[in-house]
C-alpha positions in Angstrom: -23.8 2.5 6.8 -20.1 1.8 6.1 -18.2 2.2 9.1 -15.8 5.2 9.9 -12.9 5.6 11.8 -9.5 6.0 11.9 -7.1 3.2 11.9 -3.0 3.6 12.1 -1.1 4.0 8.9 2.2 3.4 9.7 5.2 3.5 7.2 7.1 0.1 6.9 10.6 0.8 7.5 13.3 -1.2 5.5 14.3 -4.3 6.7 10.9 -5.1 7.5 9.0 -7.5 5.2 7.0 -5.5 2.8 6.8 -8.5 0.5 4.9 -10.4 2.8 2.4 -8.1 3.5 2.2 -6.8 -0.4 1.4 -10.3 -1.4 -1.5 -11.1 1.6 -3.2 -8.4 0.1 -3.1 -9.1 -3.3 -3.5 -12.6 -3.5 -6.8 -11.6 -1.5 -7.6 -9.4 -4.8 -7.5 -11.7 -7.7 -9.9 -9.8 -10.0 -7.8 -6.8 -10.0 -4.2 -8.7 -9.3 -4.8 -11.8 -11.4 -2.1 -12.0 -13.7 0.7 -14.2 -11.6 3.8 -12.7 -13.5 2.6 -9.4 -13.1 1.3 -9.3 -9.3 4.9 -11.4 -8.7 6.7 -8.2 -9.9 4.7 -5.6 -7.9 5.4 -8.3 -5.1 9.2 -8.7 -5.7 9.1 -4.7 -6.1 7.8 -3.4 -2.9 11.2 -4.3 -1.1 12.5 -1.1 -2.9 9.8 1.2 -2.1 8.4 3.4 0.3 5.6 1.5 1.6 2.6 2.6 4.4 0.4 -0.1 6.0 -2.9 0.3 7.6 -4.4 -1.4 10.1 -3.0 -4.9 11.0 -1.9 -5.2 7.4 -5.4 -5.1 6.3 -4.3 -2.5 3.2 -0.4 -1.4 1.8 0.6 1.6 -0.8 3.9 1.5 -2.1 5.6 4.8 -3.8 7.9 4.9 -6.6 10.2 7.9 -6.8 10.1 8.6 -10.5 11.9 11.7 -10.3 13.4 13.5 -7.7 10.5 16.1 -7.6 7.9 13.5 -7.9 6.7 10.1 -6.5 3.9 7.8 -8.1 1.3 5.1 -6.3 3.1 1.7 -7.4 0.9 -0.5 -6.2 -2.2 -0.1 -3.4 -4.5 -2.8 -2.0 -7.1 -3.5 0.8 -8.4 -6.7 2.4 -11.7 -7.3 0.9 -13.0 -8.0 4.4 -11.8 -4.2 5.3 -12.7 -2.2 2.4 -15.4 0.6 2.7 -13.7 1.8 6.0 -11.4 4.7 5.1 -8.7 2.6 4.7 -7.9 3.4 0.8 -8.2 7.4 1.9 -5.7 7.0 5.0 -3.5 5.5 2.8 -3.8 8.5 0.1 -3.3 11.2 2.6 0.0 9.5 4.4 1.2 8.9 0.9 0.6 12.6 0.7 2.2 13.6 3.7 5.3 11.3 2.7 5.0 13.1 -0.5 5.0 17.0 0.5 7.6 16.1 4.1 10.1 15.2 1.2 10.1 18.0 -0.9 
């Protein structure tokens, strides 16, 4: 049985390394990030955008504001070690809540 709890999802305020944690992540996903120029750019990207982290830094979203009525998923990722614990759906709903406390 896949465990289930919940963990904190906490949004990474500016200043704070985002880059760092977006590229732990996905250089522990190489079968879905595996092209370098284009997992660089998500990388170099996350500095400029509303960005959640659960756990430890076991998982990231990042939102792009692609309107001002609207913000998109840019990039999401979970540890391997740490997927199948809810951590994918925490990030989703604080994405959410980000999403609906903005307008």
């Amino acid at each position: 049985m896949r465990e289930s709890k919940t963990y904190s999802v906490l949004l990474v305020e500016a200043g704070q390394d985002r880059s760092q944690l977006v590229a732990k992540v996905l250089a522990d996903l190489p079968e879905w990030f595996g092209l370098p120029d284009s997992t660089q750019e998500y990388i170099d990207q996350a500095s400029n955008r509303v960005c959640f982290q659960a756990g430890e830094g076991w998982g990231f979203i990042t939102l792009q504001e692609t309107s001002p009525v609207c913000l998109e998923i840019h990039c999401m990722g979970v540890l391997k070690a740490h997927q199948g614990r809810g951590l994918g759906r925490q990030l989703m709903a604080a994405a959410e809540d980000y999403a609906i406390s903005q307008g």
